[in-house]
BAKOLZA-792504 format. One record per atom (N, C-alpha, C): atom name; x, y, z. Coordinates in nm, 3 decimals. Atoms other than C-alpha are relative to their C-alpha. Last residue first. Layout:
! residues N
+------+---------+---------+---------+
| atom |      c1 |      c2 |      c3 |
+------+---------+---------+---------+
|   CA |       X |       Y |       Z |
...
+------+---------+---------+---------+
This chain:
! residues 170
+------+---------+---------+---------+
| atom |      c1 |      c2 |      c3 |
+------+---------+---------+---------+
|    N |  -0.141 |   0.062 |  -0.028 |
|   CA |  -2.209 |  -9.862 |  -1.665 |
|    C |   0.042 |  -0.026 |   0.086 |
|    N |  -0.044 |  -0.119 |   0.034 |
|   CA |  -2.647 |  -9.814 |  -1.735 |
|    C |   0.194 |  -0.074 |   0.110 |
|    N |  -0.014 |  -0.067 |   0.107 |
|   CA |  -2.858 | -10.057 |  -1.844 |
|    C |   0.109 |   0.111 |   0.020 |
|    N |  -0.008 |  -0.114 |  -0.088 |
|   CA |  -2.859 | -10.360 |  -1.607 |
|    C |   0.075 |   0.091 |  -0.113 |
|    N |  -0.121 |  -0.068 |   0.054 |
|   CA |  -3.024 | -10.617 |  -1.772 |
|    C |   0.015 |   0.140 |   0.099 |
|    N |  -0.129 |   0.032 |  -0.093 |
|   CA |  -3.336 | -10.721 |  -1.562 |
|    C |   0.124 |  -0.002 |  -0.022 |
|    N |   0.047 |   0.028 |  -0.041 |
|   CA |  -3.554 | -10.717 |  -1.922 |
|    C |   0.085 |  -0.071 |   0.151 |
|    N |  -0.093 |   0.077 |  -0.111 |
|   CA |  -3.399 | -10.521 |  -2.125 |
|    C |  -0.146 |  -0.092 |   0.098 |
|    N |   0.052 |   0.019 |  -0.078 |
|   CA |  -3.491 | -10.283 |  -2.418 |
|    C |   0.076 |  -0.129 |   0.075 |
|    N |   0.041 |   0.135 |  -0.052 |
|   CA |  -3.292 | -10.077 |  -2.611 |
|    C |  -0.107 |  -0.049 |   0.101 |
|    N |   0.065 |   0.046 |  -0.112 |
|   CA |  -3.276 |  -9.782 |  -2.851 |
|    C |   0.045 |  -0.145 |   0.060 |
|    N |   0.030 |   0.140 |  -0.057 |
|   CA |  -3.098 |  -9.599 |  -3.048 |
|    C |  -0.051 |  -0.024 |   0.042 |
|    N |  -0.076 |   0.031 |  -0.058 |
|   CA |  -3.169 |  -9.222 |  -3.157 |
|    C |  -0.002 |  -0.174 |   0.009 |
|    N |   0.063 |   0.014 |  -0.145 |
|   CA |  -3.306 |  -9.112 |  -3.481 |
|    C |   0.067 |  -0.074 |   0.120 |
|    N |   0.148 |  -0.058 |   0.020 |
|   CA |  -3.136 |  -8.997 |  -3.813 |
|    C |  -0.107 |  -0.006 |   0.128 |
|    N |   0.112 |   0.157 |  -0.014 |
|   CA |  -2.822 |  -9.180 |  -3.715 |
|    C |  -0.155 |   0.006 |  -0.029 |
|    N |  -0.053 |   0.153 |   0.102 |
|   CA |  -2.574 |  -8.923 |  -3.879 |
|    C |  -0.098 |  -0.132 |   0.035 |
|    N |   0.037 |  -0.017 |   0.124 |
|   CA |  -2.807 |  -8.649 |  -3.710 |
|    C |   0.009 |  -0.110 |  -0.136 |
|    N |   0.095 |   0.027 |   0.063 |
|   CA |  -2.798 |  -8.802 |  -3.423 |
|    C |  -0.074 |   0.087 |  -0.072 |
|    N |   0.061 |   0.161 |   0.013 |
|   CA |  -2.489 |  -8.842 |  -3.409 |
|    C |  -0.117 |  -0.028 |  -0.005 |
|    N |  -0.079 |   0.092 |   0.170 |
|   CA |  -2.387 |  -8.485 |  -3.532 |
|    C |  -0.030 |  -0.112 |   0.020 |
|    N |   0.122 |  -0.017 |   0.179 |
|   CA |  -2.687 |  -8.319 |  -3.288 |
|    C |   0.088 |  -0.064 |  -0.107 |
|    N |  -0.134 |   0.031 |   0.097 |
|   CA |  -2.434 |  -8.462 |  -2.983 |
|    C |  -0.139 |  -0.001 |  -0.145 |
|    N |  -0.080 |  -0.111 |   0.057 |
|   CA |  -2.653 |  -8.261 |  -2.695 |
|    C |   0.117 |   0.009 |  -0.130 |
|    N |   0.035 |  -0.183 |   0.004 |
|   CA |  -2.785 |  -8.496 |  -2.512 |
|    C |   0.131 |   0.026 |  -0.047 |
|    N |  -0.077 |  -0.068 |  -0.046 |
|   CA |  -2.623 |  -8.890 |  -2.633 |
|    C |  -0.038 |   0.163 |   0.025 |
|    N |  -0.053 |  -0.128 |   0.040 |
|   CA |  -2.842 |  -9.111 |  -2.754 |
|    C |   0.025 |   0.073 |   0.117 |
|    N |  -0.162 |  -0.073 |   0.009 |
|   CA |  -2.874 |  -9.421 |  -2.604 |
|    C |   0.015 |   0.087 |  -0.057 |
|    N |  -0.060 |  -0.086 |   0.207 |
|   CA |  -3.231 |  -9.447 |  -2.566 |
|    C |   0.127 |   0.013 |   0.057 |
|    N |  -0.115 |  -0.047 |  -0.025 |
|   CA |  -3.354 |  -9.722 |  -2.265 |
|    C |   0.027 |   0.092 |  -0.105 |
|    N |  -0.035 |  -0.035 |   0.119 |
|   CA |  -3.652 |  -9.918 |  -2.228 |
|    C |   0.103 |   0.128 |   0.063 |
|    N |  -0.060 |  -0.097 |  -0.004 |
|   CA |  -3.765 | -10.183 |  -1.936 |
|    C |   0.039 |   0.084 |  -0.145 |
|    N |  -0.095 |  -0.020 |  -0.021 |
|   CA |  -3.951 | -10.434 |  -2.044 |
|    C |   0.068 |   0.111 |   0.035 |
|    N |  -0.026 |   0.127 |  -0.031 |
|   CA |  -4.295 | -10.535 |  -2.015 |
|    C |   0.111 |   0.000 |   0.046 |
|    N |   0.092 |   0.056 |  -0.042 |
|   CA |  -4.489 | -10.211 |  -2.096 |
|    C |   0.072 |  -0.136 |   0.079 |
|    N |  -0.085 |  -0.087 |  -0.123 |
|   CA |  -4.171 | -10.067 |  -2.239 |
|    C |  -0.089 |  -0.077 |   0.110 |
|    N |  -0.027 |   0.132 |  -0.040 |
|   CA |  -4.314 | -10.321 |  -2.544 |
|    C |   0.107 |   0.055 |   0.148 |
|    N |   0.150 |   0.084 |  -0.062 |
|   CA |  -4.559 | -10.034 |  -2.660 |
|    C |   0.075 |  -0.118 |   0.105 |
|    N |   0.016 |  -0.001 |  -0.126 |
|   CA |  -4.198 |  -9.874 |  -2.683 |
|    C |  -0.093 |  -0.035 |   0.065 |
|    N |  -0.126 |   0.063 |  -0.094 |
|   CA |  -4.061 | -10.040 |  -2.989 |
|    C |  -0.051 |   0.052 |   0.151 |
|    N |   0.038 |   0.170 |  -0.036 |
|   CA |  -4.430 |  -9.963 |  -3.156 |
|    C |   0.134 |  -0.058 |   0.072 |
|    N |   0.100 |   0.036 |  -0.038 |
|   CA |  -4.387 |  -9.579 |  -3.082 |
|    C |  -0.047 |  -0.147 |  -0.010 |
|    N |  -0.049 |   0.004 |  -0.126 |
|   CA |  -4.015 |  -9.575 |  -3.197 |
|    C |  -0.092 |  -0.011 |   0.095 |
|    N |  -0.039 |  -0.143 |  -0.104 |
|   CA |  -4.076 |  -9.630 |  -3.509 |
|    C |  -0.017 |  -0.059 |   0.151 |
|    N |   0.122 |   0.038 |  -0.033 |
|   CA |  -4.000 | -10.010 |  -3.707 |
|    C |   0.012 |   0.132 |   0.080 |
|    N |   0.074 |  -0.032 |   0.070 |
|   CA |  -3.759 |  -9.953 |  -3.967 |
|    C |  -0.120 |   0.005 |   0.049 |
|    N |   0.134 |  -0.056 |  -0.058 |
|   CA |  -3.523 |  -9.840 |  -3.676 |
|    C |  -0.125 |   0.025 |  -0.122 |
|    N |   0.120 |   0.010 |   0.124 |
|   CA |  -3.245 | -10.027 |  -3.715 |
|    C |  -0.112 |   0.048 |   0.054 |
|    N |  -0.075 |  -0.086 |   0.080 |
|   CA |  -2.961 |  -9.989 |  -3.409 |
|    C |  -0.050 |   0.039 |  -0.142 |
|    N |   0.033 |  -0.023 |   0.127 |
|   CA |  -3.172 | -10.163 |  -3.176 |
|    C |   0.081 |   0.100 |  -0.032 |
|    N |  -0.030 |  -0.104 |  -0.003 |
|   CA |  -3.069 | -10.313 |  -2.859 |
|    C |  -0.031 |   0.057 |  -0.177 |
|    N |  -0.034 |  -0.031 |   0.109 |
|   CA |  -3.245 | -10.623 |  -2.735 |
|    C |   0.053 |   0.139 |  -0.027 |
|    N |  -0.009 |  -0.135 |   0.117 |
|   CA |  -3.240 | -10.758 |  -2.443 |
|    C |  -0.004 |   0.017 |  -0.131 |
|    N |   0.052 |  -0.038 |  -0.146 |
|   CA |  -3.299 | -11.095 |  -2.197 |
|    C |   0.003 |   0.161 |  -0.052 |
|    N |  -0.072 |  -0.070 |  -0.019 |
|   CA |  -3.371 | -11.266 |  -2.527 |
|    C |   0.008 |   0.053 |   0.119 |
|    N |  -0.122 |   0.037 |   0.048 |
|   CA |  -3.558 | -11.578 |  -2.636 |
|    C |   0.135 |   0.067 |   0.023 |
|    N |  -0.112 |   0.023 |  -0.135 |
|   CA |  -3.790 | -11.434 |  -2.299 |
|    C |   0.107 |  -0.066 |  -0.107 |
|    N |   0.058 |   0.112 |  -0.028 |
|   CA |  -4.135 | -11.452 |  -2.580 |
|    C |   0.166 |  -0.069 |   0.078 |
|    N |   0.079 |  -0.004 |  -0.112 |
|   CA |  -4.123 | -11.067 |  -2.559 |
|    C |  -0.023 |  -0.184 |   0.019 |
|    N |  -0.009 |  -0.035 |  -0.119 |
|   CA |  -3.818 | -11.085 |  -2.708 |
|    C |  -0.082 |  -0.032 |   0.151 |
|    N |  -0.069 |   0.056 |  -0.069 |
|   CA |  -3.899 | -11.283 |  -2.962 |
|    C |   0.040 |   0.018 |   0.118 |
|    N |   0.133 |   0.121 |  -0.016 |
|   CA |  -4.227 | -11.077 |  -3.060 |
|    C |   0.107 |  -0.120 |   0.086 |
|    N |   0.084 |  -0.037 |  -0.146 |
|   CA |  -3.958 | -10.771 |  -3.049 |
|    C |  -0.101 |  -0.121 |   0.049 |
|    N |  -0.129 |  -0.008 |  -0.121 |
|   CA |  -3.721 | -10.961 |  -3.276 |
|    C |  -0.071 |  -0.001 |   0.121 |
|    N |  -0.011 |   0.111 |  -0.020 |
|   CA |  -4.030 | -11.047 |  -3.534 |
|    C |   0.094 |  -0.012 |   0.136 |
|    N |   0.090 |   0.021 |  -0.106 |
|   CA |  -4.131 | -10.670 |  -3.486 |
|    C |   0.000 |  -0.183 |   0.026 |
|    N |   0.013 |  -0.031 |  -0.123 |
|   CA |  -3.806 | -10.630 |  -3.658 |
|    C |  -0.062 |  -0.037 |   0.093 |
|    N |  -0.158 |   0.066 |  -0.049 |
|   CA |  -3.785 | -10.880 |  -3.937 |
|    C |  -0.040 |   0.084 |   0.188 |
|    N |   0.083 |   0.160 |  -0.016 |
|   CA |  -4.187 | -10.759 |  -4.050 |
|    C |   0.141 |  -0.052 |   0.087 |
|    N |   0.032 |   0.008 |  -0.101 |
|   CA |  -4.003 | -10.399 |  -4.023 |
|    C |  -0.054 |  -0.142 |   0.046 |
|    N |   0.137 |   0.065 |   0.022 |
|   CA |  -3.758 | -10.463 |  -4.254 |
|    C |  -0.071 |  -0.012 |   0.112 |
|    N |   0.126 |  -0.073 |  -0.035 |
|   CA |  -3.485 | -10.204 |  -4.197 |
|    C |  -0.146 |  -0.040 |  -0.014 |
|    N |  -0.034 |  -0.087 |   0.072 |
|   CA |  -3.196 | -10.423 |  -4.310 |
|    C |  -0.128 |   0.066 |  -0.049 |
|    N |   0.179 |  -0.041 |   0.013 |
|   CA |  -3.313 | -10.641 |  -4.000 |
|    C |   0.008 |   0.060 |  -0.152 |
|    N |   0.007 |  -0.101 |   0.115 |
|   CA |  -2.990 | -10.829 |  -3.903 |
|    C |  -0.137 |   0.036 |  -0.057 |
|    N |   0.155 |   0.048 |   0.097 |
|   CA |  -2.973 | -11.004 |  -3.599 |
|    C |  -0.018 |   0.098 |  -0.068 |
|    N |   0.043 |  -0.087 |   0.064 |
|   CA |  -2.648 | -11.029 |  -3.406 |
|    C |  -0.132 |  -0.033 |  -0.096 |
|    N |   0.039 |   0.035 |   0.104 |
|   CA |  -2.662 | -11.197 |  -3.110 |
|    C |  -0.007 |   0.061 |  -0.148 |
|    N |   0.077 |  -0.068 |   0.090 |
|   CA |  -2.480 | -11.117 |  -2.823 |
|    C |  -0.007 |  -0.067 |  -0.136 |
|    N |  -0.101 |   0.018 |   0.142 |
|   CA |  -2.328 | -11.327 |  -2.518 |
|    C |  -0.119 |   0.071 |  -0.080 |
|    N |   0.115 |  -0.014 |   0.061 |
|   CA |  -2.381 | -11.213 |  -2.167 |
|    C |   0.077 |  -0.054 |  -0.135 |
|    N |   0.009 |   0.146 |  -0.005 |
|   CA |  -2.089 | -11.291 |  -1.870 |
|    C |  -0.163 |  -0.016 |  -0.122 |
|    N |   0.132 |   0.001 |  -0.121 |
|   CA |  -2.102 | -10.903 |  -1.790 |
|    C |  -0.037 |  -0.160 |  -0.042 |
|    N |  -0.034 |  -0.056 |  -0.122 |
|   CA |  -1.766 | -10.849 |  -1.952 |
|    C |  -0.130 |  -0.085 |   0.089 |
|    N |  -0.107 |   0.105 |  -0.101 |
|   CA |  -1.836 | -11.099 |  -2.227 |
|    C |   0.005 |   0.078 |   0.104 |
|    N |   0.105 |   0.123 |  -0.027 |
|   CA |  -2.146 | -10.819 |  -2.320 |
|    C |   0.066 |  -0.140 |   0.050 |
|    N |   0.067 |  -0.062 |  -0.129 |
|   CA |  -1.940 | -10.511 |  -2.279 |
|    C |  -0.125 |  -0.160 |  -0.006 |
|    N |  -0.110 |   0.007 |  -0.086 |
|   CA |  -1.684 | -10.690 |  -2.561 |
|    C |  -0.076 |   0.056 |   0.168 |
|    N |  -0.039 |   0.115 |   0.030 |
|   CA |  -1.949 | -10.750 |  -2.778 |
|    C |   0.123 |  -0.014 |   0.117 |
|    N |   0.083 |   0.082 |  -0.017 |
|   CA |  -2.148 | -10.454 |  -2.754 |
|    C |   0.042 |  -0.163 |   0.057 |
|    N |   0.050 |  -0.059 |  -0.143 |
|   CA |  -1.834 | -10.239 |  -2.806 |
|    C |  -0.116 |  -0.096 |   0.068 |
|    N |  -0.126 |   0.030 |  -0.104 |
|   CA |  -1.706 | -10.437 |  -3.096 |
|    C |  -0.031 |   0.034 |   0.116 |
|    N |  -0.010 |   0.102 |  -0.036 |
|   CA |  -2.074 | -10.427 |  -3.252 |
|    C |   0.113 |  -0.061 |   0.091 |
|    N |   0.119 |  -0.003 |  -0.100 |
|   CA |  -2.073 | -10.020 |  -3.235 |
|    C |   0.005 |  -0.169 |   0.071 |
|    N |  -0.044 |  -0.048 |  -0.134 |
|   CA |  -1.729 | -10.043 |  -3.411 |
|    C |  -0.135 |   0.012 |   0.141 |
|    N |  -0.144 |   0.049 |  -0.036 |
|   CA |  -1.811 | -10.237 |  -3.677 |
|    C |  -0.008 |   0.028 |   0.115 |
|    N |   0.058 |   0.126 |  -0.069 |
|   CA |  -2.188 | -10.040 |  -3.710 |
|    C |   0.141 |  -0.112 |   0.032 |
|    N |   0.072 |  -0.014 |  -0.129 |
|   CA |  -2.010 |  -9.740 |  -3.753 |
|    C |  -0.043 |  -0.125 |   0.059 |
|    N |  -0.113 |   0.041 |  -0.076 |
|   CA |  -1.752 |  -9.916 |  -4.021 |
|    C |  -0.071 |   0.076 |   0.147 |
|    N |  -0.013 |  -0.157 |   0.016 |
|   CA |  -2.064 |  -9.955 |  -4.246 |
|    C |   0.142 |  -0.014 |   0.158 |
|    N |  -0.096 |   0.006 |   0.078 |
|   CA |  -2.080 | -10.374 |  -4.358 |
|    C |   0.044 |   0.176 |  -0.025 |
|    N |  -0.086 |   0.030 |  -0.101 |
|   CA |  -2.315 | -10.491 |  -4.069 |
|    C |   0.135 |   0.086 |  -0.105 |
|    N |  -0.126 |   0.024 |   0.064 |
|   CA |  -2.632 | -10.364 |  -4.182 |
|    C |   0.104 |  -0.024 |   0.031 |
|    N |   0.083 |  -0.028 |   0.127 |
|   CA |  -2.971 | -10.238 |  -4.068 |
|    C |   0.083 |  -0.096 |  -0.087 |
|    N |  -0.059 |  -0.068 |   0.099 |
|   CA |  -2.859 | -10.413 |  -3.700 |
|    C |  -0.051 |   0.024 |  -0.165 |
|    N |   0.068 |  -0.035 |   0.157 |
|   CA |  -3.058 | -10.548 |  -3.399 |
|    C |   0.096 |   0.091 |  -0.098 |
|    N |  -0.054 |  -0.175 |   0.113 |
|   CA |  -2.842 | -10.608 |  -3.160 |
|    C |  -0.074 |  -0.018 |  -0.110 |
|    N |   0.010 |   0.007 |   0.139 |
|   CA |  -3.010 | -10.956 |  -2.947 |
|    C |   0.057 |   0.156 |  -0.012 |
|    N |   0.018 |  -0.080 |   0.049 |
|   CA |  -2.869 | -11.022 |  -2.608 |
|    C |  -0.008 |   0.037 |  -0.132 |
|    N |  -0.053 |  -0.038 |   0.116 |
|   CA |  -2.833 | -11.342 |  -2.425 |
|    C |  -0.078 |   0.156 |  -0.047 |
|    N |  -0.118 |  -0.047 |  -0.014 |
|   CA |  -2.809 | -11.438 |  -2.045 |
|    C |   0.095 |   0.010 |  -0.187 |
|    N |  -0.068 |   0.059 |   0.088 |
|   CA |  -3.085 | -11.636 |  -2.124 |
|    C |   0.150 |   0.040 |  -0.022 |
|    N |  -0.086 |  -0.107 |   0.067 |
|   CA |  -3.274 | -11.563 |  -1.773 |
|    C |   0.100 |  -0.103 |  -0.118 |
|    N |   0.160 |  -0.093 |   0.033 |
|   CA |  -3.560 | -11.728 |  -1.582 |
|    C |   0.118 |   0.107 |  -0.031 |
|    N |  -0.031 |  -0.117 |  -0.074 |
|   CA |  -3.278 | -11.881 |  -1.330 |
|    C |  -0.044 |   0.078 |  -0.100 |
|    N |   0.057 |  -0.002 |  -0.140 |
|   CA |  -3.444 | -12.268 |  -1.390 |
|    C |   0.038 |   0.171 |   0.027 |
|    N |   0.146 |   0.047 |  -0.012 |
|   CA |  -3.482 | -12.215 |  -1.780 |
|    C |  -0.029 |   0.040 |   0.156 |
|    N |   0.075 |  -0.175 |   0.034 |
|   CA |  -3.154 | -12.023 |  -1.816 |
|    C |  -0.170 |  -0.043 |   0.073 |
|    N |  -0.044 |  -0.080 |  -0.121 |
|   CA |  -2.968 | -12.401 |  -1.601 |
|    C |  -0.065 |   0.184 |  -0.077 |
|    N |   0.044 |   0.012 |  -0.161 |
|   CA |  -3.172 | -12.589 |  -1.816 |
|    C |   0.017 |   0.056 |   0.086 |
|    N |   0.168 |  -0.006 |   0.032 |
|   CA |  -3.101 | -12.444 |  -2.167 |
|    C |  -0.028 |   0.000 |   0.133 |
|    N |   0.032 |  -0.114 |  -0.030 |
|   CA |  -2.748 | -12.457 |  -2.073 |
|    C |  -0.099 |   0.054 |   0.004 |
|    N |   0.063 |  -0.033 |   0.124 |
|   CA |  -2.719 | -12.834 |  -1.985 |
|    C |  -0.049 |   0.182 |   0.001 |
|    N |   0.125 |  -0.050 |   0.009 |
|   CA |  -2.463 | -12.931 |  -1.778 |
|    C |  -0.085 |   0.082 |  -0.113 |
|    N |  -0.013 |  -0.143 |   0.024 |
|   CA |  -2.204 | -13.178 |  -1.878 |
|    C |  -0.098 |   0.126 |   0.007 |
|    N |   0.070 |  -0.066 |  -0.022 |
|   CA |  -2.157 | -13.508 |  -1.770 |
|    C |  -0.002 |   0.128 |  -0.019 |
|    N |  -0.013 |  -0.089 |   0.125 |
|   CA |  -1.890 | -13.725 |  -1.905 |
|    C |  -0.124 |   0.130 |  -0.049 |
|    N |   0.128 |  -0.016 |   0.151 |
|   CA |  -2.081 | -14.025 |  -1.758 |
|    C |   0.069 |   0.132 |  -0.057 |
|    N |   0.011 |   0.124 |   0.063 |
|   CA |  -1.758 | -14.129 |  -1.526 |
|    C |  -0.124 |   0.029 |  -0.091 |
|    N |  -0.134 |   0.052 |   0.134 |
|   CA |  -1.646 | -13.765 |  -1.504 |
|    C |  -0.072 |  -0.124 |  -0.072 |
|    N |  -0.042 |  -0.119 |   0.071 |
|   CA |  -1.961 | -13.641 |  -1.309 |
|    C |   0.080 |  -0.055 |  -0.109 |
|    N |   0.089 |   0.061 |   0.082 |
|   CA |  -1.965 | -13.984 |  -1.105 |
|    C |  -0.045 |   0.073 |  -0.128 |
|    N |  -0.070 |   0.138 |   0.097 |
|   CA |  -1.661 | -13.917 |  -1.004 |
|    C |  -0.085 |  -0.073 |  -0.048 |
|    N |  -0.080 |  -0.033 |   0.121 |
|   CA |  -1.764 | -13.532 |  -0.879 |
|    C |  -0.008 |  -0.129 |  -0.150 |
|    N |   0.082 |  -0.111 |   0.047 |
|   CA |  -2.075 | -13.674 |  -0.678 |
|    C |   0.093 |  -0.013 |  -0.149 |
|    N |   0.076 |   0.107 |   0.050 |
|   CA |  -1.803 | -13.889 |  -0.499 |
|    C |  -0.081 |   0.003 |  -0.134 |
|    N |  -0.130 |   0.090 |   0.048 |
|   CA |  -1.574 | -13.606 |  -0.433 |
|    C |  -0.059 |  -0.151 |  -0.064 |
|    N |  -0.021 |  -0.108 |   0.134 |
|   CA |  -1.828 | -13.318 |  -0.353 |
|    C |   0.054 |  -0.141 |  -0.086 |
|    N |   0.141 |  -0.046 |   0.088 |
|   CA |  -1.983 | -13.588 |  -0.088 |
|    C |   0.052 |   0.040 |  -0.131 |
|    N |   0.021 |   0.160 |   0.091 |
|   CA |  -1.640 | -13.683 |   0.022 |
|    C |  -0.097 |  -0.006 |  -0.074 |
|    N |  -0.088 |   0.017 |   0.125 |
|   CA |  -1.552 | -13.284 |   0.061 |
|    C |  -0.041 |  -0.154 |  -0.056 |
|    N |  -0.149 |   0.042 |  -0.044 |
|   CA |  -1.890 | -13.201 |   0.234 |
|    C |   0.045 |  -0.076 |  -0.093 |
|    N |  -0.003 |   0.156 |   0.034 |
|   CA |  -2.145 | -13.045 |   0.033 |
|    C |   0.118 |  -0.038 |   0.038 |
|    N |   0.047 |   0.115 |  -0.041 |
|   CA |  -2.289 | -12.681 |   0.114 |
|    C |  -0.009 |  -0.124 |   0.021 |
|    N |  -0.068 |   0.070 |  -0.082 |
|   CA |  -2.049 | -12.505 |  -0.056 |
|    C |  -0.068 |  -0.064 |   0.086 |
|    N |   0.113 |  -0.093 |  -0.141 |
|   CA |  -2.241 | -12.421 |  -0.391 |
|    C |   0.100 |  -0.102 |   0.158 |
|    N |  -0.062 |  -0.096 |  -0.062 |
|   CA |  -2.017 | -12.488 |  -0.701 |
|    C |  -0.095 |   0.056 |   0.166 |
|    N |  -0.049 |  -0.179 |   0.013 |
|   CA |  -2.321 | -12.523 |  -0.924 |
|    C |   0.073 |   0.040 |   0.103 |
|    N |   0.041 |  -0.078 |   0.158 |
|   CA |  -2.309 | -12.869 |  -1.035 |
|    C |   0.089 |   0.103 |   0.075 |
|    N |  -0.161 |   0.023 |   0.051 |
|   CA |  -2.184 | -13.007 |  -0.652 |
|    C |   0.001 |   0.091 |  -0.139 |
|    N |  -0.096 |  -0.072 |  -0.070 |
|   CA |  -2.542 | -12.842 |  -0.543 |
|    C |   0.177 |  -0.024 |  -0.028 |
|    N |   0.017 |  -0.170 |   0.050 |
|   CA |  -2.736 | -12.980 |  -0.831 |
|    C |   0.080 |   0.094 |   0.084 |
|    N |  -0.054 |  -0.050 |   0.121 |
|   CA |  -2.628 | -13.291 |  -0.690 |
|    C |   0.041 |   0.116 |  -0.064 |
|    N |  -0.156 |  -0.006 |  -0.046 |
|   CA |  -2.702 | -13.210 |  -0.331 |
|    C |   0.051 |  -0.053 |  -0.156 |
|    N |   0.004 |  -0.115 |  -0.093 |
|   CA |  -3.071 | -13.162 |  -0.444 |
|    C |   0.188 |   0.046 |  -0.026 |
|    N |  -0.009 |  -0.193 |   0.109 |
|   CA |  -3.086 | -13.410 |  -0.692 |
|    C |   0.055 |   0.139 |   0.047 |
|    N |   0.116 |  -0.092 |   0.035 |
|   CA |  -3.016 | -13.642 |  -0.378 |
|    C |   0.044 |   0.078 |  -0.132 |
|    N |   0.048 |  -0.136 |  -0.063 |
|   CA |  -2.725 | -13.888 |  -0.344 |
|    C |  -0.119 |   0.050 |  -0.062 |
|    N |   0.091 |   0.042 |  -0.116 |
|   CA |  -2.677 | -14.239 |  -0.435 |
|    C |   0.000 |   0.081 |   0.118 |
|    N |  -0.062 |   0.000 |  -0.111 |
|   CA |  -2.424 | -14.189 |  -0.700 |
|    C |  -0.040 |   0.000 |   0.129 |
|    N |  -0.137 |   0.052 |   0.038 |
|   CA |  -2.556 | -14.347 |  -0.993 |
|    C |   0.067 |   0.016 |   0.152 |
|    N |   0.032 |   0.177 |   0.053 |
|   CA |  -2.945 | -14.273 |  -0.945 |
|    C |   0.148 |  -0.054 |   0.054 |
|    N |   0.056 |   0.046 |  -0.151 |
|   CA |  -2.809 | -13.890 |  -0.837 |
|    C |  -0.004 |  -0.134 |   0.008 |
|    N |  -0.133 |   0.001 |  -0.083 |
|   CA |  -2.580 | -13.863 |  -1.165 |
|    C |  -0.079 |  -0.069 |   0.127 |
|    N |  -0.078 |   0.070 |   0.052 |
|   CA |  -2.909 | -14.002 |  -1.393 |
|    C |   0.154 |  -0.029 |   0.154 |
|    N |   0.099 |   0.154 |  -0.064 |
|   CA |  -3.156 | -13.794 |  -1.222 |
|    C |   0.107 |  -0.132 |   0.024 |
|    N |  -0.062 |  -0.043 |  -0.145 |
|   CA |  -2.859 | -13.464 |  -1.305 |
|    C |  -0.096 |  -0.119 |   0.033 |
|    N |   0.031 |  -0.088 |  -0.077 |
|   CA |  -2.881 | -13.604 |  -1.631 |
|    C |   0.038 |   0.006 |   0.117 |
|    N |   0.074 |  -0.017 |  -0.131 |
|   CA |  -2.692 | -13.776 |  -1.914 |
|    C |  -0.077 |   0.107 |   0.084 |
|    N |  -0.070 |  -0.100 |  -0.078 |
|   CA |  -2.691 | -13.777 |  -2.263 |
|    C |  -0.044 |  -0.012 |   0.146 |
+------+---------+---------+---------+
């Protein structure tokens, strides 16, 4: 597979001004862009997504923790998630816990090891005092709603998320 070493080598420009045709950056006059480009096509170059989270220290993914996927709350919670997460150019994960905490604190251990840039929990076999030891690092968030005692009654305790440079609120 090729690289951006590879394109430069080939087209007998800098990494620099490579990486600058990559990402769209206007800095590169048109014969530059245009050269660059045709060396782009001719290896069938494609950037790598790993690389480009790695260098901007973001995965631009989001884990949902869920107990269960097969209650028509959780349906509709995941549609929302899912559709507010393409909006903001994020993609979501679902990760099913069905209240095992060993599963959970596995999420949070992921988290904290940047596999995620959030997580939002909708499972809460793990309480709410070990999800927030990890506030420490990340930002934390409750979605519950003041004053709606029927949801969280029906949810027994409120949601949660954490984030890490996510932007939590609409």
């Amino acid at each position: 597979m090729a690289n951006i070493h590879d394109i430069a080598r080939l087209s007998g420009f800098s990494t620099a001004t490579v990486s600058r045709v990559i990402n769209q950056q206007h800095y590169v006059a048109p014969s530059t862009r245009a050269a660059i480009q045709a060396v782009i096509d001719q290896l069938d170059y494609v950037p790598s997504t790993m690389a480009q989270n790695l260098s901007a220290g973001k995965t631009r993914t989001i884990g949902v923790i869920l107990p269960h996927t097969d209650h028509p709350y959780f349906e509709q919670l995941v549609t929302g998630i899912l559709n507010a997460a393409m909006a903001g150019n994020y993609h979501a994960v679902i990760l099913p816990s069905r209240y095992d905490q060993s599963l959970e604190q596995d999420y949070l251990e992921d988290l904290r090891r940047h596999a995620y840039d959030g997580l939002i929990f909708t499972s809460h076999g793990l309480g709410l005092r070990t999800i927030a030891k990890y506030q420490i690092i990340w930002s934390y968030c409750s979605l519950r709603k003041s004053g709606k005692n029927q949801t969280r009654r029906r949810l027994r305790r409120p949601n949660t998320c954490l984030s890490r440079g996510i932007p939590v609120d609409g």
